[in-house]
N, C-alpha and C positions, 0 to 999 in steps of 0.2 A: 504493500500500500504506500510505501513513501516515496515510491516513481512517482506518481501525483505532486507531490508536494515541488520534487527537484523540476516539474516541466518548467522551465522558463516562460515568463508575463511577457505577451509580444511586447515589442517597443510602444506600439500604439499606444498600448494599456500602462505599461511600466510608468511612461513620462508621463501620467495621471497622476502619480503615485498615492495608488489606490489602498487602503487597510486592506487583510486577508477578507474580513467581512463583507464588503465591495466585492471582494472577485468571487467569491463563494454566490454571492446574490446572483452574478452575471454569470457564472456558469450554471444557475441553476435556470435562468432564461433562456441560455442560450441552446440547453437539453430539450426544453418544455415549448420555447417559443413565444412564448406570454404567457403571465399569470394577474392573478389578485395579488394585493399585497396581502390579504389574507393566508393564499396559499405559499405565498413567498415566507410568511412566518412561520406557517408550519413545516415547511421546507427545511428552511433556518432554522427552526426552535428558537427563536425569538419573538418578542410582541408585536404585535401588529404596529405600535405606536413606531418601535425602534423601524420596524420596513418603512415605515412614513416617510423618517427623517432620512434616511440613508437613500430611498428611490424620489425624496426631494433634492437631496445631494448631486445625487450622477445624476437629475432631469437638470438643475441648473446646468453643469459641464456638459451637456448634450450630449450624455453617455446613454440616459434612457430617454423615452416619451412615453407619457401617461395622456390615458384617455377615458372615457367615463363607456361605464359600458352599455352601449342601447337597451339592452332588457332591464336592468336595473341599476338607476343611476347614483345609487348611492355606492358601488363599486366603483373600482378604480381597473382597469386592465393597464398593466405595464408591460413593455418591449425594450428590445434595443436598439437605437435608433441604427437607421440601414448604414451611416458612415462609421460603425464598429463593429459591426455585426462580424464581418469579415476578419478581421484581427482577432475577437474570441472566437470564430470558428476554428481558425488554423491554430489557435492554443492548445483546442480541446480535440483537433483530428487524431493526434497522434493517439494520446491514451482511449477513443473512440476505437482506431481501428484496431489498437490491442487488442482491446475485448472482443472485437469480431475474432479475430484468431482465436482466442483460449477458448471461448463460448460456440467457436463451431468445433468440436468434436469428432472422429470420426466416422461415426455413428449413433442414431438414437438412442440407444442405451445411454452411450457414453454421455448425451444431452443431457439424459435422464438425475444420473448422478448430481450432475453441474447443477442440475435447474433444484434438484432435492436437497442440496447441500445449503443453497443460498436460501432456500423458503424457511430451511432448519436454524438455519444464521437469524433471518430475520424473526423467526418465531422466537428463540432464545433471548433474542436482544431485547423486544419486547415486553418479555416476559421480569428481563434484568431489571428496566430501567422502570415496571408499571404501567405500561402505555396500553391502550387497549388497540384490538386488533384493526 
């Protein structure tokens, strides 16, 4: 797990110079595409309030754009604006196409194990930390 950590912040991102908290936010957008900030906090484990001020942060530096969302406006949907988008994708290619490698197996079976193991990971974790299912 600490390949993760050692990927290098493109330059884009770096001369931001962004907390880990920031990059955490914006790779978790850049998986999902758009979210709530609600789900941004559970994402996080942080409060909704803290998503506020941090996806107020990066909308001032035009790292995100927020928008309300047509069905219900008291929601917030947040993105990454299209001029970074690009720079957090090529951060997150590489450990992206990792997992394709290790998670295609060479056969179903072997899927089988992969996909059992992590459901087991995350049941336990769960289970660790109190969190319901």
């Amino acid at each position: 797990m600490s390949a993760a950590g050692r990927r290098p912040v493109p330059d884009q991102l770096r001369d931001l110079d962004l907390p880990p908290r920031h990059l955490s936010l914006l790779a978790l957008l850049l998986y999902d595409g758009q979210a709530t900030v609600k789900e941004l906090a559970a994402g996080l484990q942080v409060a909704s309030t803290t998503v506020s001020l941090m996806v107020g942060d990066l909308s001032r530096q035009g790292i995100l754009e927020r928008r309300e969302d047509e069905r219900d406006r008291r929601r917030t949907i947040v993105t990454i604006a299209d001029a970074h988008t690009s720079a957090g994708e090529g951060w997150l290619a590489g450990g992206a196409e990792s997992w394709r490698k290790v998670l295609r197996p060479p056969n179903a079976a072997d899927r089988g194990v992969v996909v059992d193991a992590l459901l087991a990971y995350e049941r336990e974790s769960m289970l660790a930390t109190s969190q319901p299912d």
